[in-house]
N, C-alpha and C positions, 0 to 999 in steps of 0.2 A: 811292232811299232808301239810306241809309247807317247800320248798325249799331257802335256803338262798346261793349263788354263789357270791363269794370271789375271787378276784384275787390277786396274792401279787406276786412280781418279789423276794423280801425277805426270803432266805429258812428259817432263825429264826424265823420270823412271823408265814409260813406257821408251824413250828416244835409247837408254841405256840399253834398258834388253835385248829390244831391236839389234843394236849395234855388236852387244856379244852374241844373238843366234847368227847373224852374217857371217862373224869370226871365226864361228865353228861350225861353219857354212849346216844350219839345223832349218828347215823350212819354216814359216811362221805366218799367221795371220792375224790380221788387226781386225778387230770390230769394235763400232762406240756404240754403247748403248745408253738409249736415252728413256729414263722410265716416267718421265714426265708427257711423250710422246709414243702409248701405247698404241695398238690397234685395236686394243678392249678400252671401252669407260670405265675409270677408276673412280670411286667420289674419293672426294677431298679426305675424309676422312681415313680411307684406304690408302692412298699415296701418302701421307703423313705416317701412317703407321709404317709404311714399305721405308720411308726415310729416315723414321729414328731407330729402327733394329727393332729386334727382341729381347725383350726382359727375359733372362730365363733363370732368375733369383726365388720364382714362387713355384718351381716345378718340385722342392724337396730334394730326401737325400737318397738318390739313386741307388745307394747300398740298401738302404730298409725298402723298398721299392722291389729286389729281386729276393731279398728273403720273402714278403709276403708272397708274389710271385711262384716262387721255388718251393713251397712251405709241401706239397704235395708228393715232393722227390725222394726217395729217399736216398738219405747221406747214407757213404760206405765208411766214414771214418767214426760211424754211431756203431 
């Protein structure tokens, strides 16, 4: 069995999907989710963050990140 999880803010999109898993008769289920209406207290400040994403421009460059990293291994092509 193979699980595929779709999110779309678009009811159109979602009305398409729907209508090609039917086509290819593939089981499916809908859930909305509302993050404005948690079951935990978010402060304001928290939900705002949750709504505009993450910046991930100040994380660096991932290549110099696994040579520090890696700095202890040793290469075979040394």
């Amino acid at each position: 069995m193979t699980r595929i999880i779709l999110e779309s803010e678009n009811n159109k999109d979602v009305l398409l999907i729907t209508e090609l898993a039917e086509r290819l008769k593939i089981k499916y289920k809908i859930e909305k989710l509302n993050l404005e209406k948690t079951s935990y207290k978010l402060s304001s400040k928290a939900r705002n963050l949750l709504k505009e994403g993450v910046d991930i421009s100040n994380y660096g460059d991932p290549s110099e990140w696994q040579r520090i990293v890696r700095k202890d291994r040793i290469s075979k092509s040394s």
